[in-house]
C-alpha positions as CSV (number, residue, x, y, z in Angstrom):
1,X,101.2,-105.2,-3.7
2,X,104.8,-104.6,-3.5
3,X,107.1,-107.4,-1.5
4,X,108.7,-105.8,1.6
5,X,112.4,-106.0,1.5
6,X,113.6,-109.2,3.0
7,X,115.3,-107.8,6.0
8,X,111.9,-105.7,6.1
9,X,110.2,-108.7,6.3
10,X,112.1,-110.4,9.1
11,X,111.6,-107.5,11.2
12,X,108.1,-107.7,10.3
13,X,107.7,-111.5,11.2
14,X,109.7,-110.9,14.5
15,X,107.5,-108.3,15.4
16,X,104.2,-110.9,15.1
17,X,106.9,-113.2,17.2
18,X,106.6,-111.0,19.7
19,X,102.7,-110.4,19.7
20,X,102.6,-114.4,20.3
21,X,104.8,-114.4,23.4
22,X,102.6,-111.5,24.5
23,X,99.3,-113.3,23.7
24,X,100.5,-116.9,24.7
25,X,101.8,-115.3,28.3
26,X,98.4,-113.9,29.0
27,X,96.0,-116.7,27.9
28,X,98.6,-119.1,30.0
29,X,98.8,-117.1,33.5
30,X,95.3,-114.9,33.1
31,X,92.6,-117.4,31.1
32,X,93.6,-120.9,32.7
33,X,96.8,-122.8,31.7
34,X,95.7,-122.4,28.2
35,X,97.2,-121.3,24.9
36,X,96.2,-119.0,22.0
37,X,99.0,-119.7,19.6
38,X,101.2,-122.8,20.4
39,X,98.3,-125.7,20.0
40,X,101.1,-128.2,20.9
41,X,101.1,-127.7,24.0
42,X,97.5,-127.4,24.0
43,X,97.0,-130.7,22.5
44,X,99.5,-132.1,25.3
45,X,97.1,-130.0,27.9
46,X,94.0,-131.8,26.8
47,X,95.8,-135.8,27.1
48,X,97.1,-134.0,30.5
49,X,93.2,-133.1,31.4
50,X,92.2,-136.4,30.1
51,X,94.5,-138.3,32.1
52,X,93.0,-136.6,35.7
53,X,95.1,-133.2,35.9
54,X,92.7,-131.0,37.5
55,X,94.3,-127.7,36.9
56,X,93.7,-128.2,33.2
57,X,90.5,-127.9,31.3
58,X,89.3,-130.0,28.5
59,X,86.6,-126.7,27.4
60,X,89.5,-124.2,27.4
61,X,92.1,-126.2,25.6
62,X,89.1,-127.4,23.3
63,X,87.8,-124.0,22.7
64,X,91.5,-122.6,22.2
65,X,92.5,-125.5,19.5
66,X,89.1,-124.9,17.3
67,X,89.2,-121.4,17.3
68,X,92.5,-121.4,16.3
69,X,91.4,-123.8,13.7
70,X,88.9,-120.9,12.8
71,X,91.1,-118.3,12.4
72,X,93.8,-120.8,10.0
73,X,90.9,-121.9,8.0
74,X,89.8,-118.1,7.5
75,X,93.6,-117.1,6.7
76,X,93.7,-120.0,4.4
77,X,91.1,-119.2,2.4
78,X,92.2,-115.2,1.9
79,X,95.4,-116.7,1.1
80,X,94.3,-118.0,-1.8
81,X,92.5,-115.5,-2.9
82,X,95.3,-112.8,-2.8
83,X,98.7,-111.5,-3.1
84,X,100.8,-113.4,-0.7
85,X,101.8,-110.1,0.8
86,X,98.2,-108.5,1.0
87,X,96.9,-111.4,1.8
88,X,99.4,-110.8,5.2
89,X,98.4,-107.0,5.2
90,X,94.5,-108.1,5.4
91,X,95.0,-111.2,7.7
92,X,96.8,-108.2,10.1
93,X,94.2,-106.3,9.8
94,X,91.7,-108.6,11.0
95,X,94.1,-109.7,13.6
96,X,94.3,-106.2,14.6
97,X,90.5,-105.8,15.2
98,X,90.4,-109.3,17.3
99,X,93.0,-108.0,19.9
100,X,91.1,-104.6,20.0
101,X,88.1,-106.4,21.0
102,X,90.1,-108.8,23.3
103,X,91.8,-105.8,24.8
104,X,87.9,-104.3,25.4
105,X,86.4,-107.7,26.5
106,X,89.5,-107.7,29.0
107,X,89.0,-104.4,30.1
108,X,84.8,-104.9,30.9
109,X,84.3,-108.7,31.3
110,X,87.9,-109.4,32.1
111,X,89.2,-112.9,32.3
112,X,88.3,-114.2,35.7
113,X,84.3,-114.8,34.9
114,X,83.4,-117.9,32.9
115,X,81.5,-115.8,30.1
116,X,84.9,-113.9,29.6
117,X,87.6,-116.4,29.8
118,X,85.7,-118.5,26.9
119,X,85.0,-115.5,24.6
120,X,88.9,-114.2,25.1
121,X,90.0,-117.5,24.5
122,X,87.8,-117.5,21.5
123,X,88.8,-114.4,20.6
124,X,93.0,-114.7,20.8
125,X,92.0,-118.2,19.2
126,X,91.0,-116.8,16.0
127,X,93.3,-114.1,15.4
128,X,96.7,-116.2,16.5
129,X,95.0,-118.7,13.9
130,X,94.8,-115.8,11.1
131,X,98.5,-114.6,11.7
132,X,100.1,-118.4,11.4
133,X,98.4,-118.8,8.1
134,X,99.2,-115.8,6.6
135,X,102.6,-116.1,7.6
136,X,103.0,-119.4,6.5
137,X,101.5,-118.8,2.8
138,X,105.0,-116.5,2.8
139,X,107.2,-119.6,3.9
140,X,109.9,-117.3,5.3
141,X,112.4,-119.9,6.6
142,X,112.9,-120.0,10.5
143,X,110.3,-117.2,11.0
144,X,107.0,-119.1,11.5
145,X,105.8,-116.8,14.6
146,X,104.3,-119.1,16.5
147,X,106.7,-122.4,16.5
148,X,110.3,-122.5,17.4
149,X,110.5,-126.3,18.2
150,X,111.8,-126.4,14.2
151,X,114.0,-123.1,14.5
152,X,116.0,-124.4,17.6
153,X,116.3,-128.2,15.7
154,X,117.6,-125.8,12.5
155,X,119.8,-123.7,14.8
156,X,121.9,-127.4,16.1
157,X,121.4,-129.3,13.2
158,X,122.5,-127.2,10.6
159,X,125.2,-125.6,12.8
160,X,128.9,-125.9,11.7
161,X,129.2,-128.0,14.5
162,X,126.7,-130.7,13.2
163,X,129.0,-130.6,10.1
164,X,126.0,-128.0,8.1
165,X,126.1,-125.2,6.4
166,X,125.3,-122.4,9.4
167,X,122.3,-121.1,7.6
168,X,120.7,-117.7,9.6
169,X,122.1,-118.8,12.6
170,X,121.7,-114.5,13.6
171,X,117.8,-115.1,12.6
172,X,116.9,-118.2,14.2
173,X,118.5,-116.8,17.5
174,X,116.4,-113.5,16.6
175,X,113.1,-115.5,16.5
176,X,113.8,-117.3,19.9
177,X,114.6,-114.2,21.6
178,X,111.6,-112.3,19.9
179,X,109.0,-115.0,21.9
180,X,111.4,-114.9,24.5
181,X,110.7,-111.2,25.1
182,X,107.3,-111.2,24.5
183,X,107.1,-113.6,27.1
184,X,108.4,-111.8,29.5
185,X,106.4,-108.5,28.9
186,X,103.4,-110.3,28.5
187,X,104.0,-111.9,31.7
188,X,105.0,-108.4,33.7
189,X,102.0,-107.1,32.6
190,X,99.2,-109.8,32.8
191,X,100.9,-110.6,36.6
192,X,101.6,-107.2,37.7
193,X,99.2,-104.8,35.7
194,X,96.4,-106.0,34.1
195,X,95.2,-108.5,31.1
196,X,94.2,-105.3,29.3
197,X,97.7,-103.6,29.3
198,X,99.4,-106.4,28.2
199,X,97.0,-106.9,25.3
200,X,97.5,-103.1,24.6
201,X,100.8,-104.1,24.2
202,X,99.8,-106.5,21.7
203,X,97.5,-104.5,19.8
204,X,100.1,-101.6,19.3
205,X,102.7,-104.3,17.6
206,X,100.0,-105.8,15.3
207,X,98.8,-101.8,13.9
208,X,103.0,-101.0,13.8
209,X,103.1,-104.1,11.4
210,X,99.5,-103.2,9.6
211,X,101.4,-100.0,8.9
212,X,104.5,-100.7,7.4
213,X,102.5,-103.3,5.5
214,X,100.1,-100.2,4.2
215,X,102.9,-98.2,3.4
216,X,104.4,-100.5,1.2
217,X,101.2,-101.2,-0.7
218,X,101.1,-97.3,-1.2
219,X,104.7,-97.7,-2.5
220,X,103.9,-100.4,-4.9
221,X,100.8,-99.1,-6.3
222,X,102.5,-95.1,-6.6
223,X,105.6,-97.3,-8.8
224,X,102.6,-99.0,-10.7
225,X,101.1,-95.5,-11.6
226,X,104.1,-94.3,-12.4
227,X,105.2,-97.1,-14.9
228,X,101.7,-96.7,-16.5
229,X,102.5,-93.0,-17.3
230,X,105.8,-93.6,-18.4
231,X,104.4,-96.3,-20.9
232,X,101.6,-93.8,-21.9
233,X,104.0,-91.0,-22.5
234,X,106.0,-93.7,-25.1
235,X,102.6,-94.2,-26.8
236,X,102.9,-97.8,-25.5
């Protein structure tokens, strides 16, 4: 598969930044003080729920932190298996049928009943858990999707101000302001619309970024055709 361009790929990433303030803002306010994608604070809900907090649940954080478990193990091993790049274009693909079927479970069973908190939970679980690894087999700096605890410590430590080089300081901003806004729409949405339009939301980011990732396959095996030809026509 051909590699997108990098500022391609950065739009790319900070598109699936996006999707994960989206998703993280709906599993928080609409499936129980609980998150899909960030399973720090998770793991810091579950000592909270440990310790006594009664708003927090020890099932939904639980549930959250294996499935996303699920999800990176299932990335992981396509990652292996293929092209860095269609390796992300697969892992999106799958992603892009989980958030269908959360957007449908939202829609029918919604996120209020027991049954339907879990299986969305379960559901968001699995396909933050794809995207992380896939994006993380491509190691772009600064743009892991789902973590900005290391962008921000990048953005101050390796400022000129620290006495560092200033590396991407444009693109570390970028990725806070991506969650940042996906935050906020998620939010609007889950608080004044419905769990289903904000995942909407989601699910039409994730099929924008399985596209351009298709298209660029396309590209890169039309050039491979082409080169074949062109070696054919010099009788090799």
């Amino acid at each position: 598969m051909a590699e997108p361009k990098p500022r391609d790929l950065a739009v790319l990433l900070l598109t699936l930044t996006v999707v994960t303030g989206v998703v993280d803002a709906v599993s928080f306010l609409g499936l129980g003080r609980v998150f899909v994608a960030n399973m720090t604070g998770n793991v810091v809900f579950l000592g909270f729920a440990a310790a006594g907090e009664t708003t927090l649940s020890v099932l939904a954080s639980s549930t959250a932190v294996l499935a996303f478990l699920a999800g990176a193990l299932a990335g992981g091993r396509l990652a292996r298996r293929e092209d860095d790049y269609d390796a992300l274009r697969q892992a999106t693909a799958a992603q892009a049928a989980l958030i269908a079927a959360a957007v449908v479970l939202s829609a029918t069973l919604g996120g209020a009943t027991r049954l339907g908190g879990e299986l969305l939970i379960v559901v968001l679980g699995l396909a933050m858990g794809l995207q992380n690894a896939a994006v993380r087999r491509i190691g772009a700096p600064d743009l892991t999707t789902t973590v900005l605890t290391m962008t921000l410590t990048g953005f101050a430590a390796d400022s000129k101000a620290a006495g560092g080089p200033g590396s991407h300081p444009l693109r570390k901003v970028a990725a806070v302001g991506a969650m940042l806004v996906g935050a906020f729409a998620g939010g609007v949405l889950q608080l004044h619309v419905a769990m289903w339009a904000a995942l909407a939301v989601a699910l039409a980011l994730v099929l924008g970024v399985l596209a351009v990732l298709q298209r660029t396959r396309r590209r890169g095996a039309d050039g491979d055709s082409a080169s074949t030809k062109d070696v054919k026509g010099t009788g090799e």
